[in-house]
C-alpha positions as CSV (number, residue, x, y, z in Angstrom):
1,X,-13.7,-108.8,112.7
2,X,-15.9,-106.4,115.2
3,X,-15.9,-102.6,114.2
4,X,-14.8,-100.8,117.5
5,X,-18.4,-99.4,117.4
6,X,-19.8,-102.3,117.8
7,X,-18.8,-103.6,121.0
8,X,-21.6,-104.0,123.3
9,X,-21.2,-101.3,125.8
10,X,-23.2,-103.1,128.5
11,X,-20.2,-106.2,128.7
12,X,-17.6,-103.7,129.1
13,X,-15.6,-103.6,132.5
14,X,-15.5,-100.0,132.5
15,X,-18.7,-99.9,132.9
16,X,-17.6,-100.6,136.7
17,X,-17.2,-96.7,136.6
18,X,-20.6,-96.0,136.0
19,X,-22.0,-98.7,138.5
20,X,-19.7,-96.4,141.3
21,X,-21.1,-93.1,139.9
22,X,-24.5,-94.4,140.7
23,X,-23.9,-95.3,144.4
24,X,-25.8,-92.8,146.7
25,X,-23.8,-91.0,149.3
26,X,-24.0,-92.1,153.1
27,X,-22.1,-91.0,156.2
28,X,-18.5,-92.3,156.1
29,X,-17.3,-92.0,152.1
30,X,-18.0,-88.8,151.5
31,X,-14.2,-89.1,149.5
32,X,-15.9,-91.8,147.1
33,X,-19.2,-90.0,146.4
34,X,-16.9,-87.2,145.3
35,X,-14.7,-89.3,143.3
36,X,-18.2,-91.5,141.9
37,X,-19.5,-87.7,141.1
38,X,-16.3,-86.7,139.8
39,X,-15.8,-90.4,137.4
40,X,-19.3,-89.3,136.2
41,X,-18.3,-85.9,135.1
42,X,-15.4,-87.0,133.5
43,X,-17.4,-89.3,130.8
44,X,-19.7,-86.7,130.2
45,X,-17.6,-84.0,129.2
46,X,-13.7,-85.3,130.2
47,X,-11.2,-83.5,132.5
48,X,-12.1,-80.2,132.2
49,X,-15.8,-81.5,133.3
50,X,-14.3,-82.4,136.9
51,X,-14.8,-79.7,139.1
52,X,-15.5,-79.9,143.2
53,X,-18.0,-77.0,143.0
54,X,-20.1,-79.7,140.5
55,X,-18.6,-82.6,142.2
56,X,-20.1,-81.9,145.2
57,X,-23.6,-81.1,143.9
58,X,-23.9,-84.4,142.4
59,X,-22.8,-85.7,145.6
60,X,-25.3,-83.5,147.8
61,X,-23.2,-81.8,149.9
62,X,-21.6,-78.8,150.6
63,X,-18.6,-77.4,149.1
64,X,-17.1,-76.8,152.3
65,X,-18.0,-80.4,152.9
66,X,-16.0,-81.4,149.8
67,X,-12.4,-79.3,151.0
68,X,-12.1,-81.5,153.6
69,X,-11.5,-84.1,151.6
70,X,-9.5,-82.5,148.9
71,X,-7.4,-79.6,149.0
72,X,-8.4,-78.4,145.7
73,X,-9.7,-79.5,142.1
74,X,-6.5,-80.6,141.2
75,X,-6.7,-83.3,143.8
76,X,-10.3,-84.3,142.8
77,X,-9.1,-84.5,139.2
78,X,-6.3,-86.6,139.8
79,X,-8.4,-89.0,141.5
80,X,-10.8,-89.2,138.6
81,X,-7.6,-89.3,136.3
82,X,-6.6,-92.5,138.4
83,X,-9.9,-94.4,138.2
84,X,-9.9,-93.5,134.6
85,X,-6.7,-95.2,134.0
86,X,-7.4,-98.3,135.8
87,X,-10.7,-98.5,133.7
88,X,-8.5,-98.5,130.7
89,X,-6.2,-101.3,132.5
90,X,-8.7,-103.6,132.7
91,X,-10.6,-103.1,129.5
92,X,-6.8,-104.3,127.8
93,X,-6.5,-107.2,130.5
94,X,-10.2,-108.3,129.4
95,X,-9.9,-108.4,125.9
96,X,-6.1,-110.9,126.2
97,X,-7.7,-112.5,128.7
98,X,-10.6,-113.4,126.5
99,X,-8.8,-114.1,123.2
100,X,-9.2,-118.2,122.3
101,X,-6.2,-120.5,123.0
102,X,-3.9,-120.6,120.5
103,X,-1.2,-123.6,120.4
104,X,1.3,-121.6,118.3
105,X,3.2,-119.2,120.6
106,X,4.2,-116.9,118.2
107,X,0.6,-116.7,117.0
108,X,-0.2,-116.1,120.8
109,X,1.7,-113.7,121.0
110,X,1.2,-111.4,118.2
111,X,-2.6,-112.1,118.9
112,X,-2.4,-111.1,122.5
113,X,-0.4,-107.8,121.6
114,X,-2.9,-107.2,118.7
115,X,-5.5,-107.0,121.5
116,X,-4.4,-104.6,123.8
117,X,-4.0,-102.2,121.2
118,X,-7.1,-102.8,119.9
119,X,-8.6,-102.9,123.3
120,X,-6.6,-98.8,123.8
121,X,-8.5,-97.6,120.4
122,X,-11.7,-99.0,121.6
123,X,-11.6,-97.4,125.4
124,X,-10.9,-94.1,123.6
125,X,-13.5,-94.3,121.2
126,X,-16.0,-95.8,122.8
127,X,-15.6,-93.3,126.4
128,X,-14.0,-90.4,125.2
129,X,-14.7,-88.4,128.0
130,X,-12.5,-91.1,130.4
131,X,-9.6,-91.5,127.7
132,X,-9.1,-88.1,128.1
133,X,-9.4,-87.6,131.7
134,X,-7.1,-90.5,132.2
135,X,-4.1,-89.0,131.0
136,X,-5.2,-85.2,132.6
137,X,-3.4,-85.6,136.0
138,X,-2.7,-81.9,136.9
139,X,1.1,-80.7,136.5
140,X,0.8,-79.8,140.0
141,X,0.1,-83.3,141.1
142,X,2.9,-86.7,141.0
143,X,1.5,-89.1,138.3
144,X,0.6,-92.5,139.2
145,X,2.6,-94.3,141.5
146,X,3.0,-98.1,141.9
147,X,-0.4,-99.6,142.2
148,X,-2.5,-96.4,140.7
149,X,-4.2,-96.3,137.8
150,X,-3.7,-100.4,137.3
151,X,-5.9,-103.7,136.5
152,X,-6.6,-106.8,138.2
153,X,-3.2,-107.8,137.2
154,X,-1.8,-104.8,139.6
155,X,0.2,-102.9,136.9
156,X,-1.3,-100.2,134.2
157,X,-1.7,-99.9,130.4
158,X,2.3,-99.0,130.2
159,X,3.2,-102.4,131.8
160,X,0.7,-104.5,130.1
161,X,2.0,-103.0,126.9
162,X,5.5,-103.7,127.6
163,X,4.6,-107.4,129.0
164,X,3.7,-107.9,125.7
165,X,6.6,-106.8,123.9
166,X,8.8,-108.8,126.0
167,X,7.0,-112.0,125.0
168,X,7.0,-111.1,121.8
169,X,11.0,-111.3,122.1
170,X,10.4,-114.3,123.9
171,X,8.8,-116.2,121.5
172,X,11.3,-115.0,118.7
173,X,9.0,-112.6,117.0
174,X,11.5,-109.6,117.4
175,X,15.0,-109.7,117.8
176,X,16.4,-108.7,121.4
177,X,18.0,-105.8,120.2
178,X,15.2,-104.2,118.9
179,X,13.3,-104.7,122.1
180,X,14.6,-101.5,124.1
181,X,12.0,-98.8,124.3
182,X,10.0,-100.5,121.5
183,X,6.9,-99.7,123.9
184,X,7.3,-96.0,123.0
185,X,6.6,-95.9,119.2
186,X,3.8,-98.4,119.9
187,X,1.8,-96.6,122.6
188,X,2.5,-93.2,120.3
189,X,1.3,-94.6,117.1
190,X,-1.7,-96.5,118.9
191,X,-2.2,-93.2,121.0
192,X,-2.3,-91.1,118.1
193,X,-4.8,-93.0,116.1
194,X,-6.7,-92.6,119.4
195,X,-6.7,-88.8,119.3
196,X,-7.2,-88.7,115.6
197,X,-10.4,-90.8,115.7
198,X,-11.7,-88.6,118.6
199,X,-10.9,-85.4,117.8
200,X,-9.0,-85.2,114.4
201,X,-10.0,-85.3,111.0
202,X,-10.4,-89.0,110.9
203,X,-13.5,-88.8,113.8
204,X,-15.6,-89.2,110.7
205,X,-14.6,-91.9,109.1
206,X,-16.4,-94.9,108.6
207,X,-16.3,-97.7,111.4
208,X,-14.5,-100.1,108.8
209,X,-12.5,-97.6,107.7
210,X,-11.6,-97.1,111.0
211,X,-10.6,-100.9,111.5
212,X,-9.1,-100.9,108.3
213,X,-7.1,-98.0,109.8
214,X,-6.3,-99.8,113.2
215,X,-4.9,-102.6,111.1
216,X,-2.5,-100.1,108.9
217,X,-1.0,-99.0,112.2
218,X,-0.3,-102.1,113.7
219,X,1.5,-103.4,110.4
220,X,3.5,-100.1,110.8
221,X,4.5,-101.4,114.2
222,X,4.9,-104.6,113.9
223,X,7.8,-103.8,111.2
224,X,9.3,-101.4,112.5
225,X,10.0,-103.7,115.9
């Protein structure tokens, strides 16, 4: 079983992040360079990183340049915020996607939703700095709408997770009654562990303790649904 901090970082589709980040700025998408600069900041040192005044230093322009493409640094932020979330989108499409045919559909199943959660814990703990950032959008901004913050499939982590629920009852794993909001205690106890490896008292644990704690959770969830 791989330790989530062994996953090579070079295969990872987030890494698309860091390939935009690196794109020099030319006339015409000044709005990317800032959002490249921004994406940048954001896996350095997470939301609080993102700031035009930075943003627009990295990019090498003014910051007079920068407000005419964003009102403020909310708006910057929520932008990064966005990218950050689709990063984490397709990260969990990747890791289904890549899982080995399985002939059994309840195995399938249970397999496929095994992997997006493992997928979550390994985004977090592996870029920090973009877990955070994508669940930063500003209170003063909407969240994400219908086709923000998604995969290649066109939906986000929140659908993907329910998808998989909803084969799970499908299949016959759970019982139809104790589909309903099911999706809520799953992304809160795989969320949690998230947090807790990156900034609570279990960020020093060992990686197979860390796996071994992964695997605790999911049992948790897999019961109680």
């Amino acid at each position: 079983m791989t330790t989530l901090t062994s996953v090579p970082r070079e295969v990872d589709t987030v890494n698309m992040l860091a390939a935009d980040s690196s794109r020099p700025y030319h006339h015409g998408r000044l709005r990317e360079a800032l959002v490249d600069a921004g994406v940048a900041l954001a896996r350095a040192g997470g939301p609080e990183a993102v700031v035009l005044r930075a943003a627009s230093r990295a990019a090498g322009v003014s910051n007079n340049a920068a407000y005419r493409h964003f009102a403020d640094r909310d708006e910057l932020l929520r932008a990064v915020c966005e990218r950050s979330m689709s990063s984490l989108a397709l990260l969990m499409e990747q890791r289904v996607a890549a899982l080995p045919a399985d002939p059994d559909p309840l195995a399938a199943a249970w397999a496929r939703f095994d992997a997006l959660g493992r997928a979550y814990v390994e985004f977090a703990t592996t870029e920090p700095g973009w877990f955070r950032t994508a669940f930063a959008v500003p209170r003063t901004m909407h969240s994400f709408g219908p086709g923000e913050g998604v995969g290649a499939s066109g939906v986000g982590p929140y659908e993907l997770l329910c998808a998989r629920l909803d084969e799970l009852v499908e299949v016959g794993a759970i019982p139809p009654e104790r589909r309903p909001r099911a999706e809520y205690a799953a992304w809160s106890a795989v969320h949690g562990l998230s947090t807790l490896l990156n900034d609570g008292p279990l960020r020093d644990i060992p990686a197979t303790e860390r796996d071994q704690a992964l695997r605790v959770v999911f049992d948790f969830v897999a019961r109680g649904i």
